[in-house]
C-alpha positions as CSV (number, residue, x, y, z in Angstrom):
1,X,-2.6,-17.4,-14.6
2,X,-4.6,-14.6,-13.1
3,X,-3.5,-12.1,-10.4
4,X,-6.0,-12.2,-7.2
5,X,-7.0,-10.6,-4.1
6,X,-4.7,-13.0,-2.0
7,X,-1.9,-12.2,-4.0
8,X,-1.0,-8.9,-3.7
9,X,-2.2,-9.4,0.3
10,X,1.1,-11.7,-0.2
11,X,3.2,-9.3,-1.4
12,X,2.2,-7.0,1.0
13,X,3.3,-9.3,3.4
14,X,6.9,-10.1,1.9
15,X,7.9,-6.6,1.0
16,X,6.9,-5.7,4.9
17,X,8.6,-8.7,6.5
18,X,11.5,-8.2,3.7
19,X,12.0,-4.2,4.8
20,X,11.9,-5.1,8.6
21,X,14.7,-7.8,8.2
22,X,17.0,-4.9,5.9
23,X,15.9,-1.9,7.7
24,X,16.8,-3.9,11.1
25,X,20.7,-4.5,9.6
26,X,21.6,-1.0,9.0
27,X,23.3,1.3,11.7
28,X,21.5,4.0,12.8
29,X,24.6,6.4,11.4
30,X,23.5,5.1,8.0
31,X,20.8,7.1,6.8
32,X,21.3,6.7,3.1
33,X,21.4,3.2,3.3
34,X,17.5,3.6,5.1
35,X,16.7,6.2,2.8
36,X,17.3,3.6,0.0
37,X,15.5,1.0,2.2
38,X,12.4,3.4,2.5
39,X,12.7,4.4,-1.3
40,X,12.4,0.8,-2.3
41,X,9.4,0.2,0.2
42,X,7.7,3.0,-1.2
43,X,8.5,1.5,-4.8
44,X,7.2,-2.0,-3.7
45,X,3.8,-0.5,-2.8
46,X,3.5,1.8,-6.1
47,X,4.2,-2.0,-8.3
48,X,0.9,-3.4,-5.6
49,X,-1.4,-0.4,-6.7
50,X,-0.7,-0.8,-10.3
51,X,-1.4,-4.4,-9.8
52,X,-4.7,-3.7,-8.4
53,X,-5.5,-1.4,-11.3
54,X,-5.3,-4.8,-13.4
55,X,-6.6,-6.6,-11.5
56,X,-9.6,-4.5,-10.4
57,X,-10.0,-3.8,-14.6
58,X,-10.8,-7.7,-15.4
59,X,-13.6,-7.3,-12.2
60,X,-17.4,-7.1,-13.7
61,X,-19.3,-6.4,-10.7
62,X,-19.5,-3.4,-8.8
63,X,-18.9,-5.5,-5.1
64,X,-15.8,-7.5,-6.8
65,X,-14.2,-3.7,-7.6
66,X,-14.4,-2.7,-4.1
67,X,-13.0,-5.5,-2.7
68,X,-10.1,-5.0,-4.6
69,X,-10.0,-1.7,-3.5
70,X,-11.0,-2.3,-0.4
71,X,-7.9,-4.2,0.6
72,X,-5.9,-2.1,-1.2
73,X,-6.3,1.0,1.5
74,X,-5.5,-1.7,4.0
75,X,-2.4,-2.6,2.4
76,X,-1.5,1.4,2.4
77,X,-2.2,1.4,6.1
78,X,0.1,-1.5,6.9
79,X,2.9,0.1,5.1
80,X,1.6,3.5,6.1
81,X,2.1,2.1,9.8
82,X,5.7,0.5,9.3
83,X,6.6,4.2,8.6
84,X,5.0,5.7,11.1
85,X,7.1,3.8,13.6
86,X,10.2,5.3,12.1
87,X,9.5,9.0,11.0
88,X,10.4,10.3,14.9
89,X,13.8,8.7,14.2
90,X,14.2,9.1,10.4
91,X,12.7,12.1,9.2
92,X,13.9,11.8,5.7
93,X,11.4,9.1,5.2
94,X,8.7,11.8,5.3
95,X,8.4,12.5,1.8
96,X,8.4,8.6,1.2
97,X,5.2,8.5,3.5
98,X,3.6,11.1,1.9
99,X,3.3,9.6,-1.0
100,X,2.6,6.2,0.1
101,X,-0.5,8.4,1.8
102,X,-1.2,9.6,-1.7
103,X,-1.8,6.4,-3.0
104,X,-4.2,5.5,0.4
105,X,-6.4,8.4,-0.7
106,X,-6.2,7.4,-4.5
107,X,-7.2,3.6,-3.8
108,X,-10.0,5.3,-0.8
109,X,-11.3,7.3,-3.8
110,X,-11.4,4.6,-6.1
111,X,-12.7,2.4,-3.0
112,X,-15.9,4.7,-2.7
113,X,-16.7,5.3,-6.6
114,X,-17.1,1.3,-6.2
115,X,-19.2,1.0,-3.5
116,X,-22.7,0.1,-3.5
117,X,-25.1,2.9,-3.5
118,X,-27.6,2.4,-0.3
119,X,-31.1,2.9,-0.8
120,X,-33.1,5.1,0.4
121,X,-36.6,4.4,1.1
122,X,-39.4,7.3,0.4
């Protein structure tokens, strides 16, 4: 069985959904317990990079490669988001999203050395 695009869009979409429903149950006195919950978002999205190093490795063409990494940055940005919403509130989960920004820029990086040159007429 091989790992595709649409699955690690799917396990962007369960870790999310999963964090919301924890995140949601735990008292605002708790911070620990958040800090845990961010930790372990943060460690979800580091397991969906590697995957899309595999995955993007078996890829031949050039356009296949930045599709792969092409959703990837969007995958960052959705978890990059979730964050976002709760940094004013929980700023202990700063260092979490700087990281989870340092994977963005890795995948954009890896997004552009993938994408098809344009030509340019002369």
């Amino acid at each position: 069985m091989l790992l595709t695009i649409p699955d690690i869009e799917s396990l962007r979409s369960s870790a999310l959904t999963e964090f919301e429903k924890r995140a949601a149950a735990i008292p605002v006195d708790q911070r620990e317990n958040f800090a845990r919950e961010v930790a372990r978002l943060e460690g979800q999205l580091e397991a969906i990079y590697r995957m899309a190093v595999l995955l993007q490795k078996r890829e031949e063409r050039m356009e296949a490669a930045f599709q792969v990494w092409d959703v990837m940055v969007r995958i960052c940005d959705s978890f990059l988001y979730q964050l976002d919403a709760l940094k004013r509130d929980h700023p202990a989960c700063g260092a979490s999203h700087d990281k989870m920004l340092d994977l963005r820029l890795a995948a954009e990086k890896r997004r552009e050395l993938h994408r098809k040159p344009l030509h340019v007429a002369q």
